[in-house]
C-alpha positions as CSV (number, residue, x, y, z in Angstrom):
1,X,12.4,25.7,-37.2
2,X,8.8,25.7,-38.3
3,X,6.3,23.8,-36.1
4,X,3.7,21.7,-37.8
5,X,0.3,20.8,-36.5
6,X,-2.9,19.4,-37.6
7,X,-6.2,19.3,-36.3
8,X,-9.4,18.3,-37.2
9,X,-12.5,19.7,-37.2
10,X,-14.9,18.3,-34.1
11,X,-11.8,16.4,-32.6
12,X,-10.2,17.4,-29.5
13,X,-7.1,15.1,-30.2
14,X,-4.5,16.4,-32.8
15,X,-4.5,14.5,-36.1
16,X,-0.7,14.2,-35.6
17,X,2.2,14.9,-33.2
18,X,3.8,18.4,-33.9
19,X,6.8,18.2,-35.7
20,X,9.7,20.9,-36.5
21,X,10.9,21.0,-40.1
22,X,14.0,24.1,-41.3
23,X,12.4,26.7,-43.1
24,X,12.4,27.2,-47.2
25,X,16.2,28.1,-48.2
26,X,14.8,31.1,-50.4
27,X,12.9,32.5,-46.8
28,X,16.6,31.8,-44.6
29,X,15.3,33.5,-41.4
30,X,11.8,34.8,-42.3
31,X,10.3,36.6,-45.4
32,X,7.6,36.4,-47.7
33,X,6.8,33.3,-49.5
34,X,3.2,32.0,-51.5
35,X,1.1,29.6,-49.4
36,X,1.8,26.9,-52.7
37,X,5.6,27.3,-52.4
38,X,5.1,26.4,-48.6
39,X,2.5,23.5,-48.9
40,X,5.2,22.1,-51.4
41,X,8.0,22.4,-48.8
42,X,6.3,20.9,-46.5
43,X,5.3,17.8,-48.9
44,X,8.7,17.2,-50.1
45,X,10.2,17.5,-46.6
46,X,7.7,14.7,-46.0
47,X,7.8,12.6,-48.6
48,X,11.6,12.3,-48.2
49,X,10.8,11.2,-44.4
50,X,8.7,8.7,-45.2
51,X,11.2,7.4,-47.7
52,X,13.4,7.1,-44.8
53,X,11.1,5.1,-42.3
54,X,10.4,3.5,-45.3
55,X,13.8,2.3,-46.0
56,X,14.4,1.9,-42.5
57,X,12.1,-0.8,-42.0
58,X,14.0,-2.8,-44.7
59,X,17.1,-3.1,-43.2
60,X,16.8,-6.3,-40.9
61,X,16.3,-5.4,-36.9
62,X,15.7,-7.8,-34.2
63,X,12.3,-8.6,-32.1
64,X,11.8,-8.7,-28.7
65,X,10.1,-12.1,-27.2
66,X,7.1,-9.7,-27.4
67,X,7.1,-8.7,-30.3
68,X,7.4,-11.9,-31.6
69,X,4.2,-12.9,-29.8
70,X,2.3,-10.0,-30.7
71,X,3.3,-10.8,-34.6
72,X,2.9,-14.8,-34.2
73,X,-0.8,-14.2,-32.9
74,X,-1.3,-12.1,-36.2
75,X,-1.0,-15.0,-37.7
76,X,2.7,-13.1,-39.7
77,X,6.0,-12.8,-38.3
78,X,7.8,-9.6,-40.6
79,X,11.0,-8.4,-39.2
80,X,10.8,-5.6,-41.8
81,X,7.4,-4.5,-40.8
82,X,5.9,-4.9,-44.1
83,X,4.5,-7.9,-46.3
84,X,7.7,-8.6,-48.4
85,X,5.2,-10.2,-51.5
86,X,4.2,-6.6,-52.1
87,X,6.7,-4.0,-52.4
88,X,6.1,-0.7,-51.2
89,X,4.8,1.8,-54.1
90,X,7.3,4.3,-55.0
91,X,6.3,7.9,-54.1
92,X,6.5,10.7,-56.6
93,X,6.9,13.8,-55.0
94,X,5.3,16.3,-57.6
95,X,2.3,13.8,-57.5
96,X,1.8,14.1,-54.0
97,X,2.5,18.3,-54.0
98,X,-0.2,18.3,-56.5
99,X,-2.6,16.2,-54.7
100,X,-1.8,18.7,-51.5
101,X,-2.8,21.4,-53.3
102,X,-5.6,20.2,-55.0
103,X,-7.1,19.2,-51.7
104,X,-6.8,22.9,-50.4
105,X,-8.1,24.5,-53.3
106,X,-11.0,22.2,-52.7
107,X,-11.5,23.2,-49.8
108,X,-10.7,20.0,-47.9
109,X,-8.3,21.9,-45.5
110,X,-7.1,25.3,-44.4
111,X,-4.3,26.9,-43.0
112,X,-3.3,29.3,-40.0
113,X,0.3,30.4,-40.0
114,X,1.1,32.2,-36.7
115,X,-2.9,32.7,-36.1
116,X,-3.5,34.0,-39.3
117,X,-6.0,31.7,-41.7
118,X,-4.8,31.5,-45.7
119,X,-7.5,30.4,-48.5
120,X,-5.9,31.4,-51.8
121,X,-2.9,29.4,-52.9
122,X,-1.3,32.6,-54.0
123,X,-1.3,34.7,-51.4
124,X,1.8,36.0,-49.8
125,X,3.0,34.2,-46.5
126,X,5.5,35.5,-44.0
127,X,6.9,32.8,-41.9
128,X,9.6,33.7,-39.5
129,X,11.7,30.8,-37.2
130,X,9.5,30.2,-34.8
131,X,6.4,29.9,-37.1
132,X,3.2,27.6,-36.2
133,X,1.6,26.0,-39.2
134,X,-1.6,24.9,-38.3
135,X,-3.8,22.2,-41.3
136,X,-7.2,22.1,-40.5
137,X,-9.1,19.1,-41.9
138,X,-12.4,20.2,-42.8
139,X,-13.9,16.8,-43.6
140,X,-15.0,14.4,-41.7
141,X,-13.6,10.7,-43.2
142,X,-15.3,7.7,-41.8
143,X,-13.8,6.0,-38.9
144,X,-11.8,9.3,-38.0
């Protein structure tokens, strides 16, 4: 499995938890692959788990006493966890590969793979099973 990471510039804290996703089929157990073909793997491995948390929350769970506090002093009450008069945009994967890779090649982040930095989209990655993907955020967004 390939671990994930992300880290910001300036910030000691991670931007995320790590998180293991399977390697590209066409890689199997390591090999060469282009740093595009990977960012996209990546994307559509997380699109499709936000789809799932996103479904997830749909499907009617109970609340703790707590909870129900906590929501009721918001002022809302939302079993599913989301404001049932707007719907949830759908997400279109190719969108959101291209906006990934439009942000690198402008330079918003970078990536390490196993301590090794990539800038071009085209180079030629090796990532093995026990790979570290590292996204640095270069930017610094207000209130981060």
């Amino acid at each position: 499995m390939l671990t994930i990471c992300g880290k910001g510039l300036g910030q000691r804290r991670p931007l995320f938890e790590d998180f293991s996703i399977p390697p590209p089929a066409e890689v199997g157990e390591g090999g060469p692959i282009t740093l595009r073909d990977l960012i996209a793997h990546i994307v559509r491995i997380e699109v499709a788990a936000f789809e799932e948390r996103r479904h997830a929350r749909r499907i009617d769970r109970v609340l703790s006493t707590a909870q129900i506090e906590r929501e009721a002093a918001r002022g809302r009450i939302s079993p599913e966890g989301q404001d049932p008069r707007r719907p949830p945009a759908a997400v279109d994967v190719e969108t959101a590969i291209a906006t990934a890779l439009e942000a690198f090649a402008d330079g918003l982040y970078l990536v390490i793979i196993d301590d090794l930095e990539y800038r071009e989209l085209g180079a030629i990655v090796c990532v093995g099973p026990d790979s570290r993907i590292t996204f640095v955020r270069l930017t610094f967004l207000a209130g981060a």
